[in-house]
N, C-alpha and C positions, 0 to 999 in steps of 0.2 A: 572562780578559784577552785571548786570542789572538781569542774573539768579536767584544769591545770594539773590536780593532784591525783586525782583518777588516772586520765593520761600519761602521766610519767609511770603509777605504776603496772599497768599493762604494756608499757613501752619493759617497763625491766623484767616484766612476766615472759616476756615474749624472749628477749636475750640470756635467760636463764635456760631457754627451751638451746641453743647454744652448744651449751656444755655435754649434753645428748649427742651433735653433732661430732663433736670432735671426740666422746666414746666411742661414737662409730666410726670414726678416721681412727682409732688406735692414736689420735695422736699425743696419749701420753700411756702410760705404763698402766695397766688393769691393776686397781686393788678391789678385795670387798664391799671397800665402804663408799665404792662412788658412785652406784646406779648401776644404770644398764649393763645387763652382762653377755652383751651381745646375742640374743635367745629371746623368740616370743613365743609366746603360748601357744599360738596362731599358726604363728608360719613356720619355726623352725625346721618341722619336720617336709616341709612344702620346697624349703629355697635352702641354697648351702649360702654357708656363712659372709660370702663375699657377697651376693644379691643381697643378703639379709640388711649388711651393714651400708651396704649402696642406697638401699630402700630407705632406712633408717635415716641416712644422710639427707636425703631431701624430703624426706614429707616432715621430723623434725624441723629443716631448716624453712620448706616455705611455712610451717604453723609459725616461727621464730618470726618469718618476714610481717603476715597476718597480724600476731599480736601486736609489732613492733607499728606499724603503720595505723593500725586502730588504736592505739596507743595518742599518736601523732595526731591524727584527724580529733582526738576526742579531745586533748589541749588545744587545740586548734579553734575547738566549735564547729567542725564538719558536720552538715548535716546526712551524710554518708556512714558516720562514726559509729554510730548503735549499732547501725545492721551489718558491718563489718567487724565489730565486738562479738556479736553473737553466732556470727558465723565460726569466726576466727576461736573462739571460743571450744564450741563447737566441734572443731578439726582439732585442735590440740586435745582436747579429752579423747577423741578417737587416735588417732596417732600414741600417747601415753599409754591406751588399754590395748592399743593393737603390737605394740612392742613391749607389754608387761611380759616377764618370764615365767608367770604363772606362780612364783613363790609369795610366802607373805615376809620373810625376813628381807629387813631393810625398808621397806614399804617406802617412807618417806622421801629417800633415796633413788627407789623405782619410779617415784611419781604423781606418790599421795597427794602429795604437799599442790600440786599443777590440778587438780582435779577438783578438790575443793577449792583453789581460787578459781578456777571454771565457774564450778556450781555457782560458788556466790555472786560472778560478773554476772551467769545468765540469770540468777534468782531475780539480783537487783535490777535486770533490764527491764524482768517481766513483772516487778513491783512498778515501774516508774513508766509501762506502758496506759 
């Protein structure tokens, strides 16, 4: 059961990574209070803003695929599940700090919130290792 509940919610961690995506499609109206502001700390000054938001679109969407599928396997009983958790894991916290805009307003917003569920997936793998 603790599988089942685990797994679903790294399955909805993983589609929340999602909503990143479709920031970077513009596919709704930019406000302040919704994340990414299409700008990393990293690379803006590296890529114009059309790479940027290309980039953003897929390494968000495969960390989205990652969680989503380690998500699956870990309801499932995969014996694959852990080290696809931790991988998966893993890429989403880099992805999140590699598209941070460098500010601290909003934080939560930017991605807090994805980094400490990180930490605690990878804390709890390497308790249960």
């Amino acid at each position: 059961m603790v599988s089942l509940l685990l797994g679903i919610f790294v399955a909805l961690h993983g589609l929340v990574h999602l909503w990143y995506v479709t920031l970077a499609q513009g596919l709704v109206e930019f406000r302040d209070d919704m994340g990414w502001t299409a700008e990393s700390w990293l690379l803006s000054g590296a890529l114009g803003e059309g790479t940027l938001r290309a980039l953003a679109t897929a390494l968000y969407l495969l960390a989205a695929i990652a969680l989503i599928g380690s998500g699956v396997g870990l309801a499932a009983g995969a014996d694959w599940a852990r080290r696809a958790l931790a991988a998966s894991a893993v890429f989403s916290t880099v992805v999140v700090l590699l598209f941070w805009d460098g500010g601290t307003h909003m934080l939560v917003q930017k991605g807090l919130l994805a980094l400490l569920i990180n930490a605690a997936l990878l804390g709890g793998l390497a308790l249960n290792d």
